[in-house]
C-alpha positions as CSV (number, residue, x, y, z in Angstrom):
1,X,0.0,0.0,0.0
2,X,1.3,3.3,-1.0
3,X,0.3,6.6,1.0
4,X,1.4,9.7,-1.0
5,X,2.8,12.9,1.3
6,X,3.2,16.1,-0.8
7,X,5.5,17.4,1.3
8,X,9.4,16.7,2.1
9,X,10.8,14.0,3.6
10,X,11.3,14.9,7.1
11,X,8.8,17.2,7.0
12,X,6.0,17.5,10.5
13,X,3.5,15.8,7.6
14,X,6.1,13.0,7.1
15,X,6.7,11.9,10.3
16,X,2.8,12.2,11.1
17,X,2.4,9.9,8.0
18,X,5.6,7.2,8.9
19,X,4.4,6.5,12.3
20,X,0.9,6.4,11.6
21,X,1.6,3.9,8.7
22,X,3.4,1.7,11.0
23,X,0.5,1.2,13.1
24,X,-2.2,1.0,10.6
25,X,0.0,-1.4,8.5
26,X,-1.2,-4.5,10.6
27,X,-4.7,-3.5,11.3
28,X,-4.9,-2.9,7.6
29,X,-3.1,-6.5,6.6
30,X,-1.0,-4.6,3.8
31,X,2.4,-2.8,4.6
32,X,2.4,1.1,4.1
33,X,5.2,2.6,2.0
34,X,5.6,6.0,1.9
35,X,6.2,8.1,-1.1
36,X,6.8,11.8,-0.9
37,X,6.0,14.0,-3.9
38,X,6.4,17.8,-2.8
39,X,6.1,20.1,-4.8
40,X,2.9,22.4,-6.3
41,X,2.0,23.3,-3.1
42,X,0.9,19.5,-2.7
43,X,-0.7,19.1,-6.2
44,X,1.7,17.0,-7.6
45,X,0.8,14.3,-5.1
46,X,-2.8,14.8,-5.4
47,X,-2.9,14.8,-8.1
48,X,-1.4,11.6,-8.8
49,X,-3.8,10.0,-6.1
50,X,-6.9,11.2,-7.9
51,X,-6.0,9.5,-10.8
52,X,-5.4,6.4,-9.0
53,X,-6.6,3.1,-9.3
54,X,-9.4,3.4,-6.7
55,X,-8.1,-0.3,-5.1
56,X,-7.3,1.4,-1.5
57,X,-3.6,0.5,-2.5
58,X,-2.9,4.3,-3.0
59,X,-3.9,7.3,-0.7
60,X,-2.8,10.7,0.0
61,X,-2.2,11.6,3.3
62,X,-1.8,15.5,3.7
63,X,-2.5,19.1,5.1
64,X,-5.7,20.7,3.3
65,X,-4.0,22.9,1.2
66,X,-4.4,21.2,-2.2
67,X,-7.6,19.9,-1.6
68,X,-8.8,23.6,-0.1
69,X,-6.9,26.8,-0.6
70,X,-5.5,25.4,-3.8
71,X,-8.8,25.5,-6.0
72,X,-8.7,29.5,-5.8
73,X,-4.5,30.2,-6.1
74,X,-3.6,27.5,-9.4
75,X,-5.1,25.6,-11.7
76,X,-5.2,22.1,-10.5
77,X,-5.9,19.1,-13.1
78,X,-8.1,17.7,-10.2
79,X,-11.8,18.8,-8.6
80,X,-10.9,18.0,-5.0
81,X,-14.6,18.0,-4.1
82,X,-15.3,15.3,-6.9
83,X,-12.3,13.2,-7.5
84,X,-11.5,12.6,-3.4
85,X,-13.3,10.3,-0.7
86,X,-12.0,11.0,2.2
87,X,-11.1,8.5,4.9
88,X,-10.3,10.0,8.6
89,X,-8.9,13.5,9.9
90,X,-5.9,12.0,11.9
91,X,-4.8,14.7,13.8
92,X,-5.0,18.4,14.1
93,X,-3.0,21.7,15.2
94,X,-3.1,25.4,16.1
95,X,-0.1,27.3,15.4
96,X,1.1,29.9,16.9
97,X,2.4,33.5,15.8
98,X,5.8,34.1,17.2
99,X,7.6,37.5,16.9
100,X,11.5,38.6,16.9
101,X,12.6,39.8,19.9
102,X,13.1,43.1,18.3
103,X,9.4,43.6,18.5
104,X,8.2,45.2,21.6
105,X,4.8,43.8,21.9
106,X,4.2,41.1,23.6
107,X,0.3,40.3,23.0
108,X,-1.7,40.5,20.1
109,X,-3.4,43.7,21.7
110,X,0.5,45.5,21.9
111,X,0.7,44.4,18.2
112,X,-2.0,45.6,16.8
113,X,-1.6,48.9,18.5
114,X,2.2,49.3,17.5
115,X,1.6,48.1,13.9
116,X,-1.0,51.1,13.6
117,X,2.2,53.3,15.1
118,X,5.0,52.3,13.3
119,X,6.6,54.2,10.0
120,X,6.8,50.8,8.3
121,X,4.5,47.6,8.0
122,X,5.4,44.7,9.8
123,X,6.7,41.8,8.2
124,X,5.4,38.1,8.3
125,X,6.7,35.3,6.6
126,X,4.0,33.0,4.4
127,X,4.4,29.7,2.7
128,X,3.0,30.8,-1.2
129,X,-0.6,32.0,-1.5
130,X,-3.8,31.0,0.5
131,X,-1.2,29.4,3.0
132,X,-2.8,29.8,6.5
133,X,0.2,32.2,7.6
134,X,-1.5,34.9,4.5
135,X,-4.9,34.1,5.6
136,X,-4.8,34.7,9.5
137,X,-2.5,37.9,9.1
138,X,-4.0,39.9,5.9
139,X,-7.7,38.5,7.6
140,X,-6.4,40.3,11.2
141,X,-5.4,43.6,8.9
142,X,-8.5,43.7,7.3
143,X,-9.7,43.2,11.1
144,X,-7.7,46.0,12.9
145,X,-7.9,48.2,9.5
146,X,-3.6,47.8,9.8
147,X,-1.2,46.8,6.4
148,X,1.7,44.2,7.0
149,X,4.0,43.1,4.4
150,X,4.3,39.1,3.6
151,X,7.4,37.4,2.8
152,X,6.8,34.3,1.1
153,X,8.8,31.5,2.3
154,X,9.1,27.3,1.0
155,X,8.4,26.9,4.9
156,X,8.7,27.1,8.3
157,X,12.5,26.6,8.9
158,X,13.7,29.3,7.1
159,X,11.6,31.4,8.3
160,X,12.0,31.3,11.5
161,X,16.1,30.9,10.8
162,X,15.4,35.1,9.7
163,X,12.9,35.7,12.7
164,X,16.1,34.4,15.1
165,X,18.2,36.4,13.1
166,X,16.0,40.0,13.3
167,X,15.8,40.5,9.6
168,X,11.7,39.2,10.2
169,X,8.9,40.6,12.7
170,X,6.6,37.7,12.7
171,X,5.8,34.1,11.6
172,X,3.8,30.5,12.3
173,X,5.2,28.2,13.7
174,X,4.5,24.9,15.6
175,X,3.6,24.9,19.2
176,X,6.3,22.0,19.8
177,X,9.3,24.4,18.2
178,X,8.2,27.4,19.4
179,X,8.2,26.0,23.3
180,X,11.3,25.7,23.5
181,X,12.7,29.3,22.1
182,X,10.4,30.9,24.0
183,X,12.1,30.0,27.4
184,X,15.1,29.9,26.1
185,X,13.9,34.1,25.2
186,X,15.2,33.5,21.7
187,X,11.1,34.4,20.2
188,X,7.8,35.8,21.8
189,X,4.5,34.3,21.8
190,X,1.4,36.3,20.2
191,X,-1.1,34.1,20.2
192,X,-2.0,30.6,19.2
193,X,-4.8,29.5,16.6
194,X,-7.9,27.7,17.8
195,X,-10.6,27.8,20.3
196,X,-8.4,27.1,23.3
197,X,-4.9,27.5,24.6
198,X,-2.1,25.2,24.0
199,X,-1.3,22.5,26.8
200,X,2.1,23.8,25.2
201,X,1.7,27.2,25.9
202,X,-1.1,27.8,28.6
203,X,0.5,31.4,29.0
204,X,-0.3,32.3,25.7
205,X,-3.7,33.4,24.4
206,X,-5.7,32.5,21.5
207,X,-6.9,34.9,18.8
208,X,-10.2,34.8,19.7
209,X,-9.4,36.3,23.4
210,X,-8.1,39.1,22.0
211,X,-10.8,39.5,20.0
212,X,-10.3,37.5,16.4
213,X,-13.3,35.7,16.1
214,X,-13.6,34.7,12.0
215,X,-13.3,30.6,11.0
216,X,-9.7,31.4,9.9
217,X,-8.6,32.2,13.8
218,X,-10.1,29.0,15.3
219,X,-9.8,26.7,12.4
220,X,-6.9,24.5,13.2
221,X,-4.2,23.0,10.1
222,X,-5.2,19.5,9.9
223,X,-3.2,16.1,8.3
224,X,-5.9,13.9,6.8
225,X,-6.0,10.5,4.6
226,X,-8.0,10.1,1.2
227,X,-8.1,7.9,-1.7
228,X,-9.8,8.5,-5.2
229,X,-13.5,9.3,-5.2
230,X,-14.1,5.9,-6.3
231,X,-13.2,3.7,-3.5
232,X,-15.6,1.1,-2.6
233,X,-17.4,1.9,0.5
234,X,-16.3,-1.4,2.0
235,X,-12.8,-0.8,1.6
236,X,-13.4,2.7,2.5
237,X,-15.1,1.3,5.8
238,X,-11.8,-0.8,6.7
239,X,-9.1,1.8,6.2
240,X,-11.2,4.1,8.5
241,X,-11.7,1.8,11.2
242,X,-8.0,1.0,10.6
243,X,-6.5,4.5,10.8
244,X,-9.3,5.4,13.4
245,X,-7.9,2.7,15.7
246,X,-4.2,3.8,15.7
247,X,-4.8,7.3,16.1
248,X,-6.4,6.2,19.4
249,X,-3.4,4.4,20.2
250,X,-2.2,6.1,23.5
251,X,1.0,5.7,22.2
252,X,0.4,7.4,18.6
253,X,-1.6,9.9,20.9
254,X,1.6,11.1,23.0
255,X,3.6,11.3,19.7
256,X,1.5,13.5,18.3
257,X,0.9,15.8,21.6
258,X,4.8,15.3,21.4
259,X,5.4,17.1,18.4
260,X,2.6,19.7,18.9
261,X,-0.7,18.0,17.9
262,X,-4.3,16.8,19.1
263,X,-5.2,13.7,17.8
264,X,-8.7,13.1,15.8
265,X,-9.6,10.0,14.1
266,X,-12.9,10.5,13.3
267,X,-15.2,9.0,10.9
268,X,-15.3,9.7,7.1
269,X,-18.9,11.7,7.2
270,X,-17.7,13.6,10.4
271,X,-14.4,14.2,8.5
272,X,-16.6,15.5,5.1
273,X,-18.9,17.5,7.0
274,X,-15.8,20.1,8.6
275,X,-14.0,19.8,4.7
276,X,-17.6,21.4,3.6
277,X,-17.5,23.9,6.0
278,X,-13.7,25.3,5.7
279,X,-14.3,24.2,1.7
280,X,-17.3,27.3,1.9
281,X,-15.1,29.7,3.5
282,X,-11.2,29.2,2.4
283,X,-11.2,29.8,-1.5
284,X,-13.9,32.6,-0.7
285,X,-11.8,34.4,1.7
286,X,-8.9,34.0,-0.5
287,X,-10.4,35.8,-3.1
288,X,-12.1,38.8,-0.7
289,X,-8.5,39.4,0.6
290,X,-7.0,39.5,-2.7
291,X,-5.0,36.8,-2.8
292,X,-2.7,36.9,-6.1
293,X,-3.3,33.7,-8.2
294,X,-0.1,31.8,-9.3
């Protein structure tokens, strides 16, 4: 069985997707191989799944990006909402906006106010268009009526290599990474996406505390599995109790809580239902906010 991962080898998707296949793999009966194809802001790789044989023998295992945000910044040979069945949400996770220590705010209140102040706009660093870094800041502009100036970026690493480094204001990162510079006093924490505090960070608030109440402030980034729309509802029914199983693994469980995320495992109608409702808001809101289409 082959689980396609759009992004990197090594990547917080990767190793989400390698431990999870090696728990599924027996419950399942098959072994999983993994096979990253990055690239397209993931729609090589789902591409390549939605023209799949639709055996169960190849799946796509990713962020929402190219089955979300992607229908409104590309063209994509692919309709996700048609050509995908999707199988289980396995986990979920609110990032957090971190800050160079050369900013003098320290909440999302501070921000805002000194962003209103200063000469110049601040600076955040996004991963391409309709990436959730673009979304939650141009979204909180709009918000606070304030202008900031994205720097796109392949990912997180770099960066937050130039937030370290004072040449960058702000930026996303995971909960797990940032923990760690933030008592060490090498970042500050803003404020974390969803609708509560991070176990992670329990001193740090949410958006929606300080006031940021749209979808995009409490809608977490999420790693599912899919397969082509035309999977038999059997098989369909057996990966799902599959993956669904090992995500409830208390060992799977503390990996993920390890490295920053809450795990899901729900259902594949439970799963559709919240793609339909961040599906009616994302490629919407990209194209509200001006979003410039690759």
């Amino acid at each position: 069985m082959k689980w396609v991962i759009p992004s990197p080898a090594g990547s917080p998707i990767d190793a989400v997707g390698r431990k999870l296949g090696e728990l599924a793999s027996a419950r399942i009966g098959a072994p999983v191989v993994i096979d990253n194809k990055p690239g397209g802001a993931g729609t090589i790789g789902a591409g390549e799944v939605a023209r799949a044989k639709p055996d169960g023998y190849t799946l796509l295992l990713s962020v929402g990006d190219p089955l979300i945000s992607a229908v409104a910044t590309m063209k994509i040979p692919y309709k996700p909402e048609r050509d995908f069945k999707l199988i289980s949400k396995i986990a979920a996770s609110g990032p957090v906006l971190i800050a160079s220590k050369a900013v003098k705010a320290n909440t999302l209140t501070e921000l805002v106010r000194d962003a209103k102040a200063s000469a110049e706009p601040l600076t955040y660093g996004s991963y391409g268009p309709g990436s959730y870094p673009q979304l939650i800041m141009e979204t909180m502009g709009k918000q606070a009526s304030i202008k900031f100036t994205e720097v796109p970026y392949k990912g997180s690493p770099p960066a937050l290599t130039d937030l370290m480094g004072g040449t960058l204001a702000l930026s996303f990162t995971s909960t797990n990474i940032a923990a760690p510079l933030i008592a060490d006093g090498k970042v500050k924490a803003i404020a974390v996406i969803g609708d509560q505090r991070s176990p992670l960070l329990p001193q740090v608030q949410t958006f929606a505390e300080a006031g940021y109440k749209s979808f995009v402030f409490h809608n977490k980034v999420w790693v599912g599995l899919a397969g082509p729309a035309a999977l038999p509802d059997e098989v369909l029914q057996k990966l799902s109790a599959a993956v669904q199983q090992s995500v409830r693994d208390p060992a799977f469980g503390q990996y993920l809580q390890n490295i920053g995320f809450d795990a899901v495992g729900n259902s594949p109608s439970e799963f559709l239902s919240e793609y339909r409702e961040e599906f009616s808001v994302v490629p919407k809101l990209i194209k509200e906010l001006g979003v410039v289409v690759q």
